[in-house]
C-alpha positions in Angstrom: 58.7 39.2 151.4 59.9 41.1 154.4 62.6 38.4 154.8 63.9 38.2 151.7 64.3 41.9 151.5 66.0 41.5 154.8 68.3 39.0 154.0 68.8 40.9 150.6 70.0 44.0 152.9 72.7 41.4 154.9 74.1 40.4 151.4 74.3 43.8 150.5 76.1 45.1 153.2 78.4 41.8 153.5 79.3 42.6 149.4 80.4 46.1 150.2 82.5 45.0 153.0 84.5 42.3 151.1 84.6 44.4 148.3 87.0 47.5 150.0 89.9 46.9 152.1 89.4 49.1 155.3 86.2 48.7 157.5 83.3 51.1 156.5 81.5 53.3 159.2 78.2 52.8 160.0 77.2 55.9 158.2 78.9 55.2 155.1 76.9 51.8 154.8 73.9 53.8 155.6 74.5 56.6 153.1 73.9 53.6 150.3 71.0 52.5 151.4 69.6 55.9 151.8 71.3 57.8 148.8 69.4 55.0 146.6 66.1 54.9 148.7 66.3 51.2 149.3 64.8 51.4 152.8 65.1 53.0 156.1 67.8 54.4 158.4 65.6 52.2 160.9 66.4 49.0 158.5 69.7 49.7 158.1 70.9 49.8 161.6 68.5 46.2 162.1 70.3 44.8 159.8 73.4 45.5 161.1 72.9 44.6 164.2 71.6 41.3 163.3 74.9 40.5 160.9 76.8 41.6 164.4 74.6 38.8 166.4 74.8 36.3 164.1 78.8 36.9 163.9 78.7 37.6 160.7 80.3 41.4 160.8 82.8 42.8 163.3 82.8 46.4 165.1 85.6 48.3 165.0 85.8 52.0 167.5 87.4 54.3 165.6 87.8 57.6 167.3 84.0 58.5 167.8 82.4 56.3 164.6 81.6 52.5 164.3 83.4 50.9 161.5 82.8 47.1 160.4 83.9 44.2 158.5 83.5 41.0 157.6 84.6 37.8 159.6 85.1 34.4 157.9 82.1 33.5 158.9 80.4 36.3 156.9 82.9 35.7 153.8 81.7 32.2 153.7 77.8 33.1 154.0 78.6 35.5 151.1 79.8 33.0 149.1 77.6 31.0 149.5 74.3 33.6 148.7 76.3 36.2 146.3 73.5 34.7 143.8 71.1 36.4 145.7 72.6 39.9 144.7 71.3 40.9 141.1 74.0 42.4 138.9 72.1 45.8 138.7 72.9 46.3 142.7 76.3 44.4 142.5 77.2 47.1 139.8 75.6 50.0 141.4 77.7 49.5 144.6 80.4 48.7 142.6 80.2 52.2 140.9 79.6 53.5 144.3 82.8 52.0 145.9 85.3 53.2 143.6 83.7 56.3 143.4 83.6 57.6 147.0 86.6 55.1 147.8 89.1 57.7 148.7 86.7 60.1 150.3 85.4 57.0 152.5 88.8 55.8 153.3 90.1 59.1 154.3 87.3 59.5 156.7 88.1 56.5 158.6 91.7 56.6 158.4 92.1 60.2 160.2 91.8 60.0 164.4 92.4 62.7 166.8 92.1 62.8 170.4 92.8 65.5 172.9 92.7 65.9 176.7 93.8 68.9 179.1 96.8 68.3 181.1 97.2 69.6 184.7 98.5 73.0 183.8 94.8 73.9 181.9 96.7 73.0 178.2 95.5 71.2 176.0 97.9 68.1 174.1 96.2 67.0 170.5 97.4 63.6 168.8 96.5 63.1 165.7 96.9 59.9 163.3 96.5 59.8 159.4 
């Protein structure tokens, strides 16, 4: 059981990915999960990390948060074990997706970094 719910987390997560066009933070995967009570922050970041050692997901830095996607090698798993997803969940993070998109793109698409220059100022650059 605990495997199937696992790989049923990795499908998840691997749907969501292909199914926006911008990589999605770690928190914003882990809100879903959590905003529906499918399992634990503690599950979550497991199965993340094993999609990352089995190649199937890519990290991204972006300014201080950890954004992912998918690699071809996690487009093809998908493919492969979509079926695995009922259509209750595929339409629920459907709904979710084009609900929060623009909140959740704008939060990954905003960057700013600032350091102190040798005169004790301070320069900002910012990117939208």
């Amino acid at each position: 059981m605990i495997e199937k719910t696992s790989t049923l987390y990795k499908m998840i997560i691997l749907y969501m990915l292909e199914k926006v066009s911008f990589p999605l933070s770690n928190n914003q995967i882990t809100n879903f999960f959590l905003d529906r009570e499918y399992t634990t922050y503690f599950h979550v970041q497991q199965t993340i990390h094993d999609l990352m050692e089995s190649h199937l997901i890519t990290e991204k830095k972006n300014g201080k948060s950890t954004c992912y996607e998918t690699t071809e090698e996690g487009r093809k798993t998908l493919s492969y074990f979509h079926k695995n997803i009922s259509e209750e969940i595929c339409t629920e993070i459907d709904n979710y997706l084009t609900e929060k998109a623009y909140e959740m793109r704008n939060e990954n698409s905003m960057k700013a970094e600032y350091y102190r220059t040798p005169e004790q100022e301070y320069v900002v650059s910012l990117q939208v």
